[in-house]
C-alpha positions in Angstrom: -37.5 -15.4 -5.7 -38.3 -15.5 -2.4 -40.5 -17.9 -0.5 -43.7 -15.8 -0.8 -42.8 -16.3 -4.4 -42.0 -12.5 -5.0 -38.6 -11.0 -6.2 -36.6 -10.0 -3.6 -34.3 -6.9 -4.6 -30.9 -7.5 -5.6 -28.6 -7.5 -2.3 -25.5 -5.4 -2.8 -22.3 -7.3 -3.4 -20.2 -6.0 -0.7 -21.3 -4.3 3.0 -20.6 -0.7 3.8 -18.0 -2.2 6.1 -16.4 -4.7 3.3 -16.1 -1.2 0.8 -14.7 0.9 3.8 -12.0 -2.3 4.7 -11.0 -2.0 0.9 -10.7 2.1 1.0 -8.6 1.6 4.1 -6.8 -0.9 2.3 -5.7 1.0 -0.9 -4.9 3.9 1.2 -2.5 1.8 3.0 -0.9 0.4 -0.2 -0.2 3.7 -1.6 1.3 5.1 1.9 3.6 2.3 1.8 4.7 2.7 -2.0 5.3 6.2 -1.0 7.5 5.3 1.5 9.3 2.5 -0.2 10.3 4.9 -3.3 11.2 7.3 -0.5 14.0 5.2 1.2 14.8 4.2 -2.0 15.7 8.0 -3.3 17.6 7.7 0.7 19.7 4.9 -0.4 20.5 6.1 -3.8 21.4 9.3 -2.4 23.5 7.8 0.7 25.5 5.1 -1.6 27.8 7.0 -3.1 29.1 8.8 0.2 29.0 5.0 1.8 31.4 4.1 -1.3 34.0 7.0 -0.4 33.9 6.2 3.3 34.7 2.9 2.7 37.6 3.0 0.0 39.4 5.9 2.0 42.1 3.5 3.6 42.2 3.8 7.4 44.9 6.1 9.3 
């Protein structure tokens, strides 16, 4: 209640700018999964020539 003694209606939980923050916020998470899995699919790709280089023995 508020002072008058009347019901005030509900207030929302979170602001328009909290919900927008937390939209941002997953978006950014997923852009960065993305490209974690993507250097990682880099690196398994670019191992196995790094392993070649590397046991050839030098000239």
């Amino acid at each position: 209640m508020n002072h008058s003694g009347r019901h005030s209606a509900p207030r929302p939980l979170v602001g328009l700018a909290t919900l927008e923050a937390a939209r941002q916020q997953v978006l950014l998470t997923g852009t960065i999964a993305r490209r974690q899995r993507l250097a990682h699919l880099h690196l398994l790709e670019v191992l196995p020539y790094l392993f070649q280089v590397a046991s050839k023995p030098s000239p």
